[in-house]
N, C-alpha and C positions, 0 to 999 in steps of 0.2 A: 238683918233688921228690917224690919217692915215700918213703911212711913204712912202718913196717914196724911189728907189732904190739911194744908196749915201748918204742919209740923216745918220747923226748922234745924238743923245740925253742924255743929262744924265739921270740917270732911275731915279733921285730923284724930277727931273720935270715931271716924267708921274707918281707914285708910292708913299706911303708914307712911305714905309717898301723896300728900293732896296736893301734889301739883300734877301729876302726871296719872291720868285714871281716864278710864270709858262710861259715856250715858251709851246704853243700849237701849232703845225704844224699837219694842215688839207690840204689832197689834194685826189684830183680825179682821177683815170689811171684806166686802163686797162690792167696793167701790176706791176710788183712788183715794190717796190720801199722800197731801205733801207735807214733811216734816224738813223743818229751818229752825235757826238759832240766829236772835238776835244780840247784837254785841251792841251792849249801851253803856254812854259815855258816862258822866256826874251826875248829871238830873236828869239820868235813867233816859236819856232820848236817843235813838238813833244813833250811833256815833258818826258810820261811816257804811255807803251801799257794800264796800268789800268784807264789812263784817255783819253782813248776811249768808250766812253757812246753808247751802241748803243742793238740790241735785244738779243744777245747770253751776254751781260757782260753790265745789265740793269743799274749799278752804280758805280760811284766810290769809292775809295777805304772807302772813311769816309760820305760815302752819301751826296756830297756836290751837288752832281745832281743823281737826279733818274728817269729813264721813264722807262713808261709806253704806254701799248696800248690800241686806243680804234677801232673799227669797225662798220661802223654803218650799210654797207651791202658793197659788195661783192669789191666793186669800190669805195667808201666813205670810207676815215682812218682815224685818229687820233693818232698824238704823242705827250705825255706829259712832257717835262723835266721840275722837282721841282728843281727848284734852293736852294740852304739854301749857300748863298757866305759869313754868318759869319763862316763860318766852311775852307774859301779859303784864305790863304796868298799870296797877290796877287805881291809880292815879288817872288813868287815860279810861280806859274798859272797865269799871268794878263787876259787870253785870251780865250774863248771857243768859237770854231766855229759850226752854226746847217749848217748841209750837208745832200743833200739829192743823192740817187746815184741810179742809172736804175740798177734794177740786171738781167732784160733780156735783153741778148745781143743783143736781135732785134730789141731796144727800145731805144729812145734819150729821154730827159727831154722838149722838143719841144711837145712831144705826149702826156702830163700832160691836163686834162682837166682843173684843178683847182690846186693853191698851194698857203693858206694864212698860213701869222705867225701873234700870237694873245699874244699881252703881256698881263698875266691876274692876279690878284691877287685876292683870296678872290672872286672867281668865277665873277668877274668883271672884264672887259675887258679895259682896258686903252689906248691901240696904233693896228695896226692891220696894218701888211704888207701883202701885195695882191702880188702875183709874175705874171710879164707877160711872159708869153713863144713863144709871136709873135715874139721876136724877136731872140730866140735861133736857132741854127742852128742844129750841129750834139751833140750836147754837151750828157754827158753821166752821167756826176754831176754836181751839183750846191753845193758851198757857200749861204747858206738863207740869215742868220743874225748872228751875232755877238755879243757877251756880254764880254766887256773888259777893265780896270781898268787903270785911265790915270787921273793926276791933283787930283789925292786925291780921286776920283769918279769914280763908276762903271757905265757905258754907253751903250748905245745898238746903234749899224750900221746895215743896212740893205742895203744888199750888192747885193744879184742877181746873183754871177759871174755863170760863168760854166765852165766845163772841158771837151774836145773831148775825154781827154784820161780816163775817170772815178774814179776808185780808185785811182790808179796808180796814174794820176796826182792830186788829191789831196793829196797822202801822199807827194811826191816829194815837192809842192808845203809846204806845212808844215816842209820840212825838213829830212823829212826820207829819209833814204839810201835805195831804191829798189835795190834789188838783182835782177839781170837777174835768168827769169823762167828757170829750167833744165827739167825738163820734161815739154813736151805740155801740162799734162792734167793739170797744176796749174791754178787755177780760180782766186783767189785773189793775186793780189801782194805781192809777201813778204818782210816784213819790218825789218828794226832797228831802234829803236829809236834813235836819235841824242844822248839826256843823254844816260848815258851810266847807262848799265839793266842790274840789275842780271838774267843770265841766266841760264838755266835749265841744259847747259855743255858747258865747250868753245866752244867745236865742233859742226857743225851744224845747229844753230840756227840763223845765217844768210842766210841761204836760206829755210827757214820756213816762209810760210805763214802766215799773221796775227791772223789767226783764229787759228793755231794751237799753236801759241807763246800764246796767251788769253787760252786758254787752259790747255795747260804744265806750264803757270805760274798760275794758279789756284790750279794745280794738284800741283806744285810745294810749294807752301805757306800752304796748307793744309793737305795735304797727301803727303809727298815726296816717302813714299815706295811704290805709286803707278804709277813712272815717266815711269818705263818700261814697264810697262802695257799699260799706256797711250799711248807711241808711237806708240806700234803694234795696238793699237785701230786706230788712226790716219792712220793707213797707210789700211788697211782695210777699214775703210772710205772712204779715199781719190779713193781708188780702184774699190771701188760700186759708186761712184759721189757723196756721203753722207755728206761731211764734210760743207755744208752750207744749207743740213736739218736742219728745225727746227719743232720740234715735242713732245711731250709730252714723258714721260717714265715713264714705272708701271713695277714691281715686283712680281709676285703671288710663295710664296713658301708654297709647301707640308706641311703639318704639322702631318700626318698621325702616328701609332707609329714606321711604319718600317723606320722612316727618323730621328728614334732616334739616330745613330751613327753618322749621317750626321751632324746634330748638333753639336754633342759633339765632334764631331774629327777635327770640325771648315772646314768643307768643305761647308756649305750654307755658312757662312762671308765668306770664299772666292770667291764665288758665287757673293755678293755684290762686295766686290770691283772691280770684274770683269765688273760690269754692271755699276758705276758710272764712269767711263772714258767714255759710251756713253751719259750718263747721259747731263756730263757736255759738252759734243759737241752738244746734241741734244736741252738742254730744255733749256731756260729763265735765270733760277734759278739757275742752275748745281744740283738741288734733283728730287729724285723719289717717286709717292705715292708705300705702299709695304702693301701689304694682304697676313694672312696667313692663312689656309684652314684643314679642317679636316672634323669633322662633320658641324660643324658651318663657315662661312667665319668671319675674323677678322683681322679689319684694324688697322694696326701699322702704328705708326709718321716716316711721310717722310721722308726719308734716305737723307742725305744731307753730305758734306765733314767737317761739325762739328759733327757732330754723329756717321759718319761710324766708326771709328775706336770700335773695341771692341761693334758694334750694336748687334749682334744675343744675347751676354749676358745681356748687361743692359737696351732693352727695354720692355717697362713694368715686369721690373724685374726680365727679364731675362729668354729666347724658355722655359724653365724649368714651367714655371709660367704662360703662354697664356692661354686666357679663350677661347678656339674654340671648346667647348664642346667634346666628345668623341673621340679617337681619331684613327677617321676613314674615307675611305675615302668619301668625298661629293664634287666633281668637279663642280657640276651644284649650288651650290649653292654660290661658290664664282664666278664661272662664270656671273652669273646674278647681283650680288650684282657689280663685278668692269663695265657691259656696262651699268647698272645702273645708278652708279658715274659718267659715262665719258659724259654720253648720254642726262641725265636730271641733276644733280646736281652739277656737274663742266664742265658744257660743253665750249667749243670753234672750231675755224675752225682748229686748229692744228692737225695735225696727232696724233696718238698715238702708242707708240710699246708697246706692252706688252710681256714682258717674263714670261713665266710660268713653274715651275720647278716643274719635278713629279718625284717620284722613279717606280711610276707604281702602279700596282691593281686597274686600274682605270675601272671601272663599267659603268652603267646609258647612256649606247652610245647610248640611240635615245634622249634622255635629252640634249647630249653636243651637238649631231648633231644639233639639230633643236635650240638649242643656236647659235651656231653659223652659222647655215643658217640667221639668222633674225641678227645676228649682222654682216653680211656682206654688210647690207647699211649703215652703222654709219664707219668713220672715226678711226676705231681699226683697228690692225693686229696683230694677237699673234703670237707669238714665242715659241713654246712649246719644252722643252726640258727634255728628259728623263736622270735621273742622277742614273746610279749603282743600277738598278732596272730589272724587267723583267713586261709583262703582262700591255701594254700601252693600249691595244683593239683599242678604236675608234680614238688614236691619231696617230697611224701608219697609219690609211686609209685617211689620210688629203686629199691627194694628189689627190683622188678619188672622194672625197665628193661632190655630186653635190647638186641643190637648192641654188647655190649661187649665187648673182650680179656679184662677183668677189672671186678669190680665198685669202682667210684674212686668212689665217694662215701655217704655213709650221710645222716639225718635224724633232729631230733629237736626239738619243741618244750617251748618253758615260757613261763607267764606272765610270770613276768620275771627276769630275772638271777638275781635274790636269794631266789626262790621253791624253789628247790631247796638242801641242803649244797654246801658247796665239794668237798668229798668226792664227792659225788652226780654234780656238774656236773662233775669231770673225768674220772669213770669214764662219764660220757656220751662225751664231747666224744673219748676215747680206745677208745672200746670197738670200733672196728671198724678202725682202724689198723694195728695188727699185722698183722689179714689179710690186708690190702690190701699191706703191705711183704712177709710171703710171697710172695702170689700174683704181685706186679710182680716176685721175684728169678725164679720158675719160668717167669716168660715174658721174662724177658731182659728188662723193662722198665726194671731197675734191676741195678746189674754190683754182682757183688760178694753 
């Protein structure tokens, strides 16, 4: 069935099952484009930040919608949202709107080649709304379609609208309270939800950005004794233009024996939690894949904000108990094994940061060199950081290294973790990243 803009339906005359179905939104640009789905309460406002479905906060809170992406080359996308609305009290939710929003500010929803939405169940397709953009002007987001619960039945509208003013006016339009921006350099409008949210501190969090409020309250509901970390992660972010990167995140930790006090004195876990507040800004998910390394490389279960607490003891049974054969150092051999992973067996078009924590005695430097000349065309950037160590060799010459496309990795030492600010150590840890995401878009190492 073909919809047409205005039209409404109930989804149990297109569907035999409408509680449980797919919106696919396929479209064509040239430019980026972020698609979200708002969950709105009774008088259509906001209900709640977690029931914003969108790439950095793929579900809600009880998986009542989950997307997903697909690509099928550079300019052709695909979003997936799984519906399951027995799991929605539509007393609570009646409402979920698909939006789509230009995230390059030189960009209107006018310069869209293509944008359908495809009601599908059981990979068959039942209705299919086609968007025309001949007739938009400067608009900067659209309202698609709508799935919302009225007369007993859940229904779908397709609607078409648009907004000049992008985010901004579609939260407003939903209800949220914009905060006037204090600094120029805020990119996303910042919100409060109408319901009234528990927030991360009275203070504050209404002039927080939506992406950092999705954030802190993740940090917040899982990890609380990570809230101050997180901020100063955020503000470092915000400071390199990062906070609406989105990009993979790896872990490489030493595993050598002189990194036995490191362990046990709990300075790698602190290491981790240091690096899942980018985690959770940078990836999908909010986890990290994590390798540990000595003689042999060896992949540990992705660190994620149900694991972290107390990880370095209880995975696989605890740093004491890892099988990375001998334990000495072999840098080239976890090198190869994570561009490996990234390059042929979980590959995608996302960036990737990896961090790599060494104490030092590192050897084999025309081994790492020439690793990492050949992985300067692949979509990595490592981050190598020397931790209460001496004798880096090849990883203090980074900065030198030539035979590259571009320069993928930086260097920096400290005595230990905790020897520098959190402040300090992520305006380290991010200070050459940017460049590296320029320079990988101008040689096509990275689309988009």
């Amino acid at each position: 069935m073909q919809l047409v803009s205005g039209q409404k339906i109930a989804l149990n005359q297109l569907i035999q099952n409408d509680t449980k179905f797919e919106l696919v939104v396929q479209w064509c640009a040239d430019f980026e484009v972020d698609i979200s789905s708002f969950g709105l309460g009774q008088h259509e406002r906001l209900y709640h930040d977690d029931y914003m479905t969108f790439y950095n906060q793929p579900q809600t809170p009880q998986g009542e919608i989950q997307l997903s992406f697909e690509q099928k080359h550079s300019s052709s996308n695909r979003a997936i949202f799984h519906f399951d609305l027995s799991q929605i009290d539509p007393n609570q939710t009646p409402r979920f709107v698909i939006c789509a929003t230009a995230a390059d500010a030189h960009s209107t929803m006018r310069d869209l080649q293509s944008c359908q939405i495809d009601l599908q169940s059981s990979a068959q397709v039942f209705a299919t709304y086609a968007l025309n953009t001949s007739s938009l002007l400067q608009e900067k987001a659209l309202m698609l379609v709508e799935i919302y619960f009225k007369n007993h039945a859940w229904r779908m509208a397709a609607i078409g609208q648009g907004f000049n003013g992008g985010l901004q006016a579609l939260v407003e339009h939903f209800g949220g309270d914009v905060a006037e921006p204090a600094p120029p350099s805020s990119v996303i409008p910042p919100i409060q939800a109408a319901k009234t949210i528990p927030s991360v501190s009275a203070a504050g969090t209404s002039g927080v950005d939506l992406k950092k409020k999705i954030v802190l309250d993740k940090i917040q509901q899982s990890a609380p004794h990570l809230i101050e970390l997180t901020k100063k992660s955020l503000l470092s972010l915000e400071k390199n233009n990062l906070l609406n990167v989105k990009a993979r995140v790896a872990l490489i930790l030493d595993y050598s024996g002189s990194m036995n006090k490191q362990y046990q004195n709990g300075d790698v876990q602190r290491i981790l939690d240091r690096i899942m507040p980018l985690a959770v800004n940078f990836d999908d998910d909010g986890c990290f894949e994590c390798w540990a390394f000595a003689e042999k490389a060896l992949r540990l279960s992705d660190v994620s904000l149900k694991n972290l607490n107390h990880y370095i003891e209880t995975e696989s049974g605890g740093h004491k108990y890892w099988k990375a054969g001998a334990r000495v150092n072999n840098e080239p051999a976890v090198l190869e094994r994570v561009l490996t992973y990234f390059t042929q067996e979980s590959c995608s078009d996302l960036p990737v940061y990896v961090v790599f924590i060494s104490d030092g005695g590192v050897s084999e430097a025309r081994k790492i060199k020439k690793i990492l000349q050949e992985a300067s065309v692949h979509p990595l950037f490592w981050q190598f950081v020397g931790v209460g160590g001496k004798n880096y060799g090849v990883l203090e010459k980074l900065d030198h290294m030539d035979g590259r496309v571009v320069d993928n990795c930086n260097f920096f030492a400290v005595d230990q973790i905790d020897s520098l600010s959190e402040a300090e150590l992520y305006d380290l840890l991010l200070q050459e990243f940017p460049q590296w995401l320029s320079a990988a878009k101008d040689k096509n190492i990275l689309r988009g």
